[in-house]
C-alpha positions in Angstrom: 76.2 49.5 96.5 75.2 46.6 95.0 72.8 44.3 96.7 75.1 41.5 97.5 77.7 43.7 99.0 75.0 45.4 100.9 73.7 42.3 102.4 77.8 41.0 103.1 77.9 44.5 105.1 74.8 44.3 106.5 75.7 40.3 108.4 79.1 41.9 109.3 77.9 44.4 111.0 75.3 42.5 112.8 77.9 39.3 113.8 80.5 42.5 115.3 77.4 43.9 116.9 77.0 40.7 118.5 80.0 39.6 119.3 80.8 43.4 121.2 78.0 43.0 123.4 79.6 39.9 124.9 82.7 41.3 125.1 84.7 41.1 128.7 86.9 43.7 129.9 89.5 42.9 133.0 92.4 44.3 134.3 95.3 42.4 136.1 98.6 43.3 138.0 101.1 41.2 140.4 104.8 40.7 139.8 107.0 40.5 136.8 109.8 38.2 137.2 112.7 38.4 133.8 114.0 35.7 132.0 116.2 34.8 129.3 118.4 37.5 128.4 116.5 39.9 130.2 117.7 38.6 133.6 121.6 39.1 133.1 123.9 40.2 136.0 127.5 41.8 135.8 130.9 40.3 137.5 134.1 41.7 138.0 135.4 39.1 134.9 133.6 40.4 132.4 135.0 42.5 129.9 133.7 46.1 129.1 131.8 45.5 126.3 130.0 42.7 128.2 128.9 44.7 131.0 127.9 47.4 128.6 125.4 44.4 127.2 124.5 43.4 131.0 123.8 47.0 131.9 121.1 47.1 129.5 119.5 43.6 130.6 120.1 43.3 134.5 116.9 43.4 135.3 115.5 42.5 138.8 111.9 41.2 139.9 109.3 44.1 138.9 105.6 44.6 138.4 102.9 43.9 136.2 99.7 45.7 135.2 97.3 45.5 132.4 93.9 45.3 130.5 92.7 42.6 128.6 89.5 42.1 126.2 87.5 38.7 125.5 85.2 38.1 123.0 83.4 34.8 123.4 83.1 32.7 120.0 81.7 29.2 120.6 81.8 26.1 123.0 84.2 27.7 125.2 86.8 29.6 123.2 87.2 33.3 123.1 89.1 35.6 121.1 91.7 38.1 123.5 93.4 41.1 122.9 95.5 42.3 125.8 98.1 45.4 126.8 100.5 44.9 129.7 103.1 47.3 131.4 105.6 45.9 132.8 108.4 47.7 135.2 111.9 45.9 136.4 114.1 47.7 138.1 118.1 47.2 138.1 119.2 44.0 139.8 120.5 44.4 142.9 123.6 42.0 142.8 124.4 43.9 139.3 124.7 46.9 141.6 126.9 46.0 144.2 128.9 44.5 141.7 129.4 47.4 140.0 129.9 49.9 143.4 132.6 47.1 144.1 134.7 47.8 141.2 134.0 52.1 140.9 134.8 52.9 144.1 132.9 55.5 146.7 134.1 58.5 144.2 131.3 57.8 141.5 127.8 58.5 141.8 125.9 56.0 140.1 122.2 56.4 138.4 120.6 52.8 137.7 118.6 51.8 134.6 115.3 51.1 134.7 113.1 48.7 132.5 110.1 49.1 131.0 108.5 46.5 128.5 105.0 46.9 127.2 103.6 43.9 125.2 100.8 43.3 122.8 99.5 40.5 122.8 96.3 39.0 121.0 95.3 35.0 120.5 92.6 33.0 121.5 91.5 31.5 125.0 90.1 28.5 126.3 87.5 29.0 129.3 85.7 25.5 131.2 83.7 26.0 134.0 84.5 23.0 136.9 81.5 24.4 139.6 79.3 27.2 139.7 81.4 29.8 140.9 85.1 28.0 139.6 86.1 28.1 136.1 89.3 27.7 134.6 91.2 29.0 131.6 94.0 28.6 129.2 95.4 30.9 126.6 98.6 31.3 124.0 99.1 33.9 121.2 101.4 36.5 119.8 103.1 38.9 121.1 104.6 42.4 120.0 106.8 44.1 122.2 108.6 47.6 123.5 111.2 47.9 125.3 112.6 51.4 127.6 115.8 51.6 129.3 116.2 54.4 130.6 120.1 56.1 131.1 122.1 54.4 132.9 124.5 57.5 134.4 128.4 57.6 136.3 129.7 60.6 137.4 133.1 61.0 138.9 132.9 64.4 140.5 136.7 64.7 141.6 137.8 64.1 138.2 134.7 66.1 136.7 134.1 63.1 134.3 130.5 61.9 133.4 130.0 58.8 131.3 126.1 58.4 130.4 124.7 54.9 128.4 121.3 55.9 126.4 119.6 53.1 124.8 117.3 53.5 122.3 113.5 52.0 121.9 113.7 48.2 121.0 111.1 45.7 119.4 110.3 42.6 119.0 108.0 39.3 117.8 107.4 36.9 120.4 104.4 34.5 122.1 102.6 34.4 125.2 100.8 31.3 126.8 99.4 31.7 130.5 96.1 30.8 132.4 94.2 31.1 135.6 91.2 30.1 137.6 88.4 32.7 138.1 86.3 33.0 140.7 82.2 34.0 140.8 83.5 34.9 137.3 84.9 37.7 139.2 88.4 37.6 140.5 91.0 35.4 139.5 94.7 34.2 140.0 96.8 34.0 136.7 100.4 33.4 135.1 101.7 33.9 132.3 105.2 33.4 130.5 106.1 35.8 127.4 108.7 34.9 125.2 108.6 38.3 123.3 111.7 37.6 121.0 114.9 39.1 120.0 115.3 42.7 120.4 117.9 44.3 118.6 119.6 46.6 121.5 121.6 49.9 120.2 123.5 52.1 123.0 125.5 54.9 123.2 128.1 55.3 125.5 128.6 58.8 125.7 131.9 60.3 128.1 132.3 64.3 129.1 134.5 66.2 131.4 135.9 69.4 131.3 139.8 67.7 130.5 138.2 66.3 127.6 137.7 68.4 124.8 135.2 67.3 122.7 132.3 64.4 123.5 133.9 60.6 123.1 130.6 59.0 122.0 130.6 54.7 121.1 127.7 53.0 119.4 127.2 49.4 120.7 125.2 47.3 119.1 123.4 43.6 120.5 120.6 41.4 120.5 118.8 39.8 123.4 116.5 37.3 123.7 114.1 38.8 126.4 111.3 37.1 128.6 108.7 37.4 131.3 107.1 35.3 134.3 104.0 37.0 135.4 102.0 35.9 138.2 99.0 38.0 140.2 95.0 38.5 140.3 92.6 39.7 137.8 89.1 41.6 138.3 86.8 41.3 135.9 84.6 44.5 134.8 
């Protein structure tokens, strides 16, 4: 190695040293609240292909847990990197909207939601007493988003018609802040705008009087969000 590079390596190394040792670990969780797209409900004047769409984005008030990692940098700012889970179950209304128009006959098994963003940026921390201080952050965000089957099944008629959704992505931001406490415990939101997600479904349909599988591939895009509020501990 030549002695340039060596010495290049050698003030990396010790500036990621440095920075790691000051690095904060905390984990959140509170409530999930959707947005956008992602908080769709389904009416008796819709047509079928539009409450295929709402099936997969009626998504009710859920929860929120995750881990996040500072780094401090100078005068204030920090570099974060941060995993959340999110779970949303299926919106109630969308439900009895839906039992409305089946009937008693048809046994029903709701979607449920599951987004997990990745989200990295910098943050913005000012202390306003001695145990207060006060912070701000925005960055990007990658997301992942579950739905798991949403399932009817007629048992008189011996007809089962299944929607499976496959694994979505997409490119959004976050922006949210807080106040902590003794540098301890702190209260936080944040809203995520994580993008469009291209959605693709199939709506599959069996019974016994049909005699091979009727599958339909549905294709959409929704733009999805998040509202999430609750306290963080610091480690």
């Amino acid at each position: 190695m030549k002695p340039l590079h060596l010495i290049l390596a050698t003030i990396i190394a010790f500036v990621l040293v440095n920075l790691s040792a000051k690095a904060q670990f905390s984990l959140h969780v509170g409530g999930a609240m959707p947005l956008h797209d992602f908080a769709s409900s389904i009416n008796k004047d819709m047509s079928i292909e539009e409450n295929i769409h709402a099936i997969s984005t009626s998504a009710d008030l859920g929860i929120n847990a995750g881990i996040k990692y500072n780094i401090p940098v100078f005068l204030g700012f920090k570099l974060f990197g941060a995993v959340d889970i999110n779970y949303n179950p299926f919106k109630k209304d969308a439900k009895n909207n839906i039992e409305e128009t089946v009937g008693s006959l048809v046994d029903i098994k709701y979607s449920k939601y599951f987004n997990a963003p990745i989200s990295g940026g910098l943050e913005y921390a000012h202390n306003i007493s001695n145990y207060t201080s006060v912070f701000v952050n925005a960055g990007i965000v990658f997301n992942h988003l579950k739905i798991t089957n949403f399932k009817m099944e007629n048992k008189t008629l011996n007809i089962k018609n299944t929607l499976k959704s496959e694994i979505a992505n997409g490119v959004g931001f976050k922006i949210g802040g807080g106040i902590w406490f003794a540098d301890k415990l702190s209260v936080q939101i944040a809203y995520f705008d994580m993008g469009k997600h291209k959605l693709t479904k199939k709506f599959i349909t069996e019974g016994e009087s049909i005699i091979t599988q009727i599958k339909e591939e549905i294709n959409s895009e929704s733009n999805l969000g998040l509202f999430t509020f609750g306290i963080g501990l610091r480690l």
